[in-house]
C-alpha positions, 0 to 999 in steps of 0.5 A: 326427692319427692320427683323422680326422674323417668330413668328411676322409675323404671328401674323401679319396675320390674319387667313384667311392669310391676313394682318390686316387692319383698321376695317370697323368701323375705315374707313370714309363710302364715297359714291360715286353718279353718276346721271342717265345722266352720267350712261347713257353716260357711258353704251353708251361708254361702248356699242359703243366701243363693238360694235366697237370690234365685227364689227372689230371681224366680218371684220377679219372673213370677210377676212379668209373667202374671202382667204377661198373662194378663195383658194377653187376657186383656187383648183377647177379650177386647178381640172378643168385644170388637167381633 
């Protein structure tokens, strides 16, 4: 019983190829609710930790620009030296 044979496989799909489910009709209907404060709360985290990402994001562009400068600096006064 384990096996199945190719035929009822098949018969198992349906044709969009997935496998067959419960209908719509069979599933109890669940809502979830959420109130206006715990929303608010949740985009404000959602924000916060943005906001985090992007000024880590802008401190490592901080950090290849100062070696950036640097190494500009450096070749300019060995330019400098040489002449």
């Amino acid at each position: 019983d384990k096996q199945k044979s190719g035929a009822a496989i098949e018969d198992e799909e349906n044709s969009n190829g997935s496998r067959p489910s419960a209908s719509n009709n069979d599933l109890p209907f669940e809502a979830k609710t959420i109130s206006f404060a715990d929303a608010d709360a949740e985009g404000c985290s959602a924000m916060e930790q943005r906001i985090q990402q992007l000024a880590q994001s802008l401190s490592r562009v901080g950090r290849v620009l100062d070696r950036h400068r640097e190494s500009v600096f450096a070749e300019r006064k060995e330019c400098e030296n040489v002449t």
